[in-house]
C-alpha positions in Angstrom: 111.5 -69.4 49.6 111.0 -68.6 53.3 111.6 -71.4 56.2 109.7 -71.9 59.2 112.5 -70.1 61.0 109.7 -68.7 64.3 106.8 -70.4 63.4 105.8 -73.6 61.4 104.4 -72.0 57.8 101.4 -73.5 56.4 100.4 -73.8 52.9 98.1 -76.4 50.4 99.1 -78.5 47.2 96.8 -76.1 44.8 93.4 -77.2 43.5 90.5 -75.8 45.6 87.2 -76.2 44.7 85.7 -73.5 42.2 82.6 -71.5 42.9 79.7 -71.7 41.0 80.0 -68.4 39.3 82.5 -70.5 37.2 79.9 -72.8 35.7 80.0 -70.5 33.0 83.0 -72.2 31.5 82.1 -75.2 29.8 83.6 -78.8 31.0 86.8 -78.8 29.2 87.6 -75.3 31.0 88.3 -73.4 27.6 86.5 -69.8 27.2 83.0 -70.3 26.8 82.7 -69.2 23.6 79.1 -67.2 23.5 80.2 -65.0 26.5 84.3 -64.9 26.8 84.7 -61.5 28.1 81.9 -61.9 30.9 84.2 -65.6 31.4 86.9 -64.2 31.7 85.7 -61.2 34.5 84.3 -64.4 36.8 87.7 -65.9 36.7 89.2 -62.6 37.7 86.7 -61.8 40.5 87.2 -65.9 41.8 90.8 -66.0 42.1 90.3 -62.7 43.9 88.2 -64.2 46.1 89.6 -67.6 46.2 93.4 -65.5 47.2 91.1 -64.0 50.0 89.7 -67.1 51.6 92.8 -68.8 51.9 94.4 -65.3 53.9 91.4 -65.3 56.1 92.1 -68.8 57.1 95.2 -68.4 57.8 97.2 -70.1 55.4 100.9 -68.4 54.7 101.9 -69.5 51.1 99.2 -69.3 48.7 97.8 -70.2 45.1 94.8 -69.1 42.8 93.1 -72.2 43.5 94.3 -73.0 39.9 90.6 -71.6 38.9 92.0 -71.3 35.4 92.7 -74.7 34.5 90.5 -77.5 33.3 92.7 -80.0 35.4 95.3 -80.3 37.0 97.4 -82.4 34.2 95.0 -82.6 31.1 95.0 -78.7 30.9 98.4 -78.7 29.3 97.1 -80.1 26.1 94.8 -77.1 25.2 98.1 -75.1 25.3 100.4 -77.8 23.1 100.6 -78.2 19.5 101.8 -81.1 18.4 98.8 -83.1 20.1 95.2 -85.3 19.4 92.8 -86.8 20.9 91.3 -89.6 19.7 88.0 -90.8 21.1 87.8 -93.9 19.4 91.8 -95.0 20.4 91.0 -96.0 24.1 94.5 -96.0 26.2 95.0 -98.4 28.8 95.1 -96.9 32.3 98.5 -98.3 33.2 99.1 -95.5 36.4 96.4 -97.6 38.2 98.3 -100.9 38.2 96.9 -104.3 39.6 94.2 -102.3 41.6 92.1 -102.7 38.1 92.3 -106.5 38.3 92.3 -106.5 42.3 89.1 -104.3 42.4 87.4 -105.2 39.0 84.1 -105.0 40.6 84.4 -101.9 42.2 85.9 -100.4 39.3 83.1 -101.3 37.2 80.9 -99.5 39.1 82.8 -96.5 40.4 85.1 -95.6 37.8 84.3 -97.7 34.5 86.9 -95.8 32.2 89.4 -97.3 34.4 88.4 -100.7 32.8 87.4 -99.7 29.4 90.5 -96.9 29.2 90.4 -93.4 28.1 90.7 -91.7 24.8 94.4 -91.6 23.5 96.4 -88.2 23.7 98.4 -89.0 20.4 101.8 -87.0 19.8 101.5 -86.6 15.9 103.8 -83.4 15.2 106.7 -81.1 16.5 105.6 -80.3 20.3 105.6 -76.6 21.1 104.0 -74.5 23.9 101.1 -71.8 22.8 99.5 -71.3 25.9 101.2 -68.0 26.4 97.9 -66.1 26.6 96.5 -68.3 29.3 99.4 -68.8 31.2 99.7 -64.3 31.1 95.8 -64.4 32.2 96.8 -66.3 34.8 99.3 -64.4 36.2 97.7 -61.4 36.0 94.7 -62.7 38.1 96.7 -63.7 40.6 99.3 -60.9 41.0 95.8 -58.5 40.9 94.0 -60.3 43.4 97.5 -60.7 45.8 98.0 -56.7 45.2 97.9 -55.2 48.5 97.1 -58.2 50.6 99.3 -59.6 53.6 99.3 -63.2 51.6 103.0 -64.0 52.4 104.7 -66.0 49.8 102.1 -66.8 46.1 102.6 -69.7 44.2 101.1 -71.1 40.9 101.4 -75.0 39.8 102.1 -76.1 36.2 102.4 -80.0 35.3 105.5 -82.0 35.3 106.9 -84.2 31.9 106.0 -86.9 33.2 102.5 -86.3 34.4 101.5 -84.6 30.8 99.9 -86.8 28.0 99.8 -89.3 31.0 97.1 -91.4 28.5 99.6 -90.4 25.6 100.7 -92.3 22.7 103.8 -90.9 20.8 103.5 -91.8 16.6 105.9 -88.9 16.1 109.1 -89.0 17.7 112.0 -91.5 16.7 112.7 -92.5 20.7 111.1 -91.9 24.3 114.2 -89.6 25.3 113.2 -87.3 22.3 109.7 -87.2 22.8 109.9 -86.7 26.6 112.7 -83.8 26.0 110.2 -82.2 23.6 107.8 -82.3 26.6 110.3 -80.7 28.9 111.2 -77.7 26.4 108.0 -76.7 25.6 107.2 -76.9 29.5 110.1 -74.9 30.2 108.3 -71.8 28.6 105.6 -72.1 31.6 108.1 -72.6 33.9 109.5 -69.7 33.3 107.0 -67.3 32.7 105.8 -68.0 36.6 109.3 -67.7 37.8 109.6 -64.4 35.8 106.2 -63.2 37.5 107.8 -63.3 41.0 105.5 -66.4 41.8 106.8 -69.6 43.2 106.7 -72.4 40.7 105.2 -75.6 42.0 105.5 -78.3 39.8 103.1 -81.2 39.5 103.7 -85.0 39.1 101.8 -87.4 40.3 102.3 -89.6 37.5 105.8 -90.2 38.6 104.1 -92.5 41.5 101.6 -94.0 39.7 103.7 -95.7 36.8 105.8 -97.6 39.6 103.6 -100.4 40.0 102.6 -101.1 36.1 106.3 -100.5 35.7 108.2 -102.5 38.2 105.8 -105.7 37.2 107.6 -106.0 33.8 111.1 -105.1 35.9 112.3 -103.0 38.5 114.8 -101.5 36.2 112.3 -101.0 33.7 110.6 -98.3 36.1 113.5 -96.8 37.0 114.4 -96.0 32.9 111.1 -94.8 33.0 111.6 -92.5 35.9 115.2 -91.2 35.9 114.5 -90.5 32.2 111.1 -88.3 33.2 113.3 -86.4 35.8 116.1 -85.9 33.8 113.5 -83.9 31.4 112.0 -82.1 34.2 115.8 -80.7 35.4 116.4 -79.6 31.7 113.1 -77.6 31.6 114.0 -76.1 35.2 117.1 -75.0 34.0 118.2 -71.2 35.0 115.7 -71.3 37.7 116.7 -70.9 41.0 116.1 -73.8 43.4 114.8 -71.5 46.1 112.2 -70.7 43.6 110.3 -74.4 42.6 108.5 -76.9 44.5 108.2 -79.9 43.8 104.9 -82.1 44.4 104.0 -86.1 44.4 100.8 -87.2 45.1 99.6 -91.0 44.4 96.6 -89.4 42.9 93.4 -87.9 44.3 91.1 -90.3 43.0 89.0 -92.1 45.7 90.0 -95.7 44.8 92.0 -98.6 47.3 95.6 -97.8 46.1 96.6 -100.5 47.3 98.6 -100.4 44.4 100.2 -97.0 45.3 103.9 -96.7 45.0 106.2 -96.8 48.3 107.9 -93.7 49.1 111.0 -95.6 49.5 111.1 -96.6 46.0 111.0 -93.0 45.0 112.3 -91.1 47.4 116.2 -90.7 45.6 114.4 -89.9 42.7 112.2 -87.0 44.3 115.1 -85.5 45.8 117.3 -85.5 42.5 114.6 -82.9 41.1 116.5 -79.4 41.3 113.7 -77.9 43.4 114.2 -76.6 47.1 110.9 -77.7 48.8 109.0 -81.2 48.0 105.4 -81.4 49.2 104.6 -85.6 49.3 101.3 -87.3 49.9 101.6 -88.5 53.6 98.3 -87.8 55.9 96.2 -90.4 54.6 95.9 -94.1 56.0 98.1 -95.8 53.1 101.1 -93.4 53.5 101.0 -92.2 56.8 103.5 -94.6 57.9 106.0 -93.3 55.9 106.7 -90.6 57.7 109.6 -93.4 58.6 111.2 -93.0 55.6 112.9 -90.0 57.2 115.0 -91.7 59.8 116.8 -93.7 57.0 117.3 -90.9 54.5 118.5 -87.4 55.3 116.7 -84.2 53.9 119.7 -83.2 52.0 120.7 -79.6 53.6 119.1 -76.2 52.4 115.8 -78.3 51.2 112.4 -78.2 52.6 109.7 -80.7 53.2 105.6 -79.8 52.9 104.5 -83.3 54.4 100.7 -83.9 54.4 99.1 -83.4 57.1 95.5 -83.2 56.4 94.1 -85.2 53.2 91.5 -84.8 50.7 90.5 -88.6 51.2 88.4 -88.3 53.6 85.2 -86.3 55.0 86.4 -86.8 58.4 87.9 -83.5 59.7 91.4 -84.1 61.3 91.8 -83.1 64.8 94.1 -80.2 64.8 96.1 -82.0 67.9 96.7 -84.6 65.8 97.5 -82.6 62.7 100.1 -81.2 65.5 101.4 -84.5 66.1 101.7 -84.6 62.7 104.0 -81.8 62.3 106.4 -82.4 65.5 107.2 -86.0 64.0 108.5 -84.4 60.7 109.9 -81.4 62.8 111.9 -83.7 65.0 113.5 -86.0 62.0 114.1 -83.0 59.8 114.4 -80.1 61.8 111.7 -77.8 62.6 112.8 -74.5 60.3 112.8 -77.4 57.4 109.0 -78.1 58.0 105.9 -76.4 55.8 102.9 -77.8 56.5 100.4 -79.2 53.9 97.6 -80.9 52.1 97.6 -84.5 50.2 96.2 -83.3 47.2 94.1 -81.0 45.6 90.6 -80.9 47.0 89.5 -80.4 43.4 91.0 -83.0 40.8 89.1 -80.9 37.8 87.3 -78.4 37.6 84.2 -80.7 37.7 85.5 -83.7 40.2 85.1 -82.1 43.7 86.6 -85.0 46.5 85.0 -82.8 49.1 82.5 -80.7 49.8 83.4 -77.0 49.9 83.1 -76.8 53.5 84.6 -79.7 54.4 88.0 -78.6 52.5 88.0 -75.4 53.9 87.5 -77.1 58.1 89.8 -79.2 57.0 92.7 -75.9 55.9 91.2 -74.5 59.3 92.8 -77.7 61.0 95.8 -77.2 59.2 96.2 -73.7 60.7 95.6 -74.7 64.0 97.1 -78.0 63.9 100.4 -75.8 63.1 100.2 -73.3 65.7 99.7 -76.0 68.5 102.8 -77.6 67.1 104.5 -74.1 66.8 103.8 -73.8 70.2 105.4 -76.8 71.2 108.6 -76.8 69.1 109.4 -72.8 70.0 109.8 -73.5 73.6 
């Protein structure tokens, strides 16, 4: 994985918006099923447009939008067995914590399956990956549309353990530890067919974040079970690949709600750090973690990593200024050490394929910003 050893790289945490042309893929984001081959040629000419945009802006490590995927998380089911969904078994929505009872009201109206639940992913048989197709289309879309093209470094995201089945319900393994390991194995097949493609493997987890607050109301130590156990899984299915090759991301998720109940970093930050990756992107631009950018001056970046800070956010309309995405950058740069620094993004701009938290060319003023925000500070710090 490069550094910012002359310049401060820039780079996003992987959703973008998809273009209309994709419409033709029904909600859940499998093949549409009257047309798959004329599907499948507008997924090829998007992320080929998509790897374009991002190089024209400027950015320097670069994804396929994940235009392939129906989500961000919930995509991993269609390439499990092992898995149901059951639309009559509603499952609790625990990763919001008290901001359900806090913000009844404004649940109710905004975001009513956060009250009522959401249909139950139920483990009912021996977990095993069969999205090898999928995951092969992927690559292929994005190695073709990166062919030739000064894009820099190309990355592709898959979820984490603890972010998949994250409304799941296991009925078939005998203990947490074997059901989560089950997870982690059949993962590890993804993992590694990205890592074998020469990409960069980012791996997803917001989920991590959003458990702390259910969690840590029944006991701290409860939460920490929870977590180390979840990480532990992850480092099992990361096994074999090189550090230098996997970032690691945690968002508090890109839903426009208060999160007021969002986890602190503190409270996870020696957990984040004990994934085996070399680079961790973390949620830190918008107003209820900016602060934490003090985390840093207590704990140290432990030496070879990297961190992709936020510095502009999908929570907002409001395009950051680039001096003060600058600002944003020389803070980390100073505690961390400015060749340790990639700049970033929140979250995705696009939580599904169908959930757009921006408009298109909002998100795309905003990765202008984040260009520009990082050559100002580039300026600064190489002086």
């Amino acid at each position: 994985m490069r550094r910012s050893e002359e310049r401060i790289f820039t780079t996003h945490v992987g959703s973008l918006i998809r273009p209309p042309m994709l419409h033709v893929r029904n909600h859940n984001g499998a093949r549409a099923e009257s047309c798959p081959n004329t599907a499948e040629v507008l997924l090829a000419a998007a992320v080929k447009d998509i790897v374009k945009h991002q190089v024209a802006v400027g950015l320097d490590v670069i994804n396929d939008g994940e235009f392939g995927k129906s989500s961000w998380a919930a995509y991993i089911l269609e390439r499990l067995e092992g898995f149901e969904v059951r639309a009559d078994q509603l499952q609790p929505l625990d990763w919001l914590g008290r901001d359900r009872e806090r913000f009844a009201d404004f649940f109710a109206r905004e975001m009513p399956r956060a009250i009522d639940g959401m249909p139950a992913e139920v483990c009912v048989g021996p977990i095993a990956y069969r999205g090898r197709a999928e995951i092969a289309r992927a690559i292929a879309d994005l190695r073709a549309a990166t062919a030739g093209l000064d894009s820099g470094e190309v990355f592709m995201t898959a979820v984490a353990p603890a972010s998949t089945a994250y409304n799941g319900a296991n009925e078939y393994y005998g203990s947490d530890r074997e059901y989560i390991f089950a997870i982690a194995e059949a993962l590890r097949e993804e993992y590694l067919a990205v890592y074998e493609a020469g990409l960069l493997l980012q791996v997803d987890d917001a989920v991590l974040a959003n458990m702390y607050d259910s969690l840590v109301q029944k006991s701290p130590a409860r939460y920490r079970e929870w977590a180390e156990l979840r990480v532990d899984a992850l480092n099992h299915a990361l096994r074999g690949i090189p550090a230098e090759r996997v970032r690691y991301h945690v968002c508090f998720g890109s839903w426009h709600v208060p999160h007021m109940a969002d986890a602190p970093l503190e409270g996870l930050i020696d957990l984040i750090l004990k994934v085996d990756a070399q680079a961790y992107s973390i949620e830190a631009a918008n107003v209820r973690h900016e602060h934490e950018w003090r985390v840093w001056q207590k704990v140290a970046l432990p030496q070879g990593k990297i961190l992709i800070p936020g510095v502009v956010t999908h929570h907002t309309t409001t395009i950051e200024h680039p001096r003060l995405v600058a600002d944003r950058i020389v803070r980390y740069a100073k505690l961390v050490g400015r060749e340790n620094v990639i700049a970033g993004t929140d979250c995705g701009f696009a939580q599904a394929a169908s959930i757009e938290r921006v408009h298109p060319s909002i998100m795309w003023a905003k990765l202008e910003a984040l260009v520009e925000g990082a050559r100002i500070a580039s300026a600064e710090l190489w002086t």
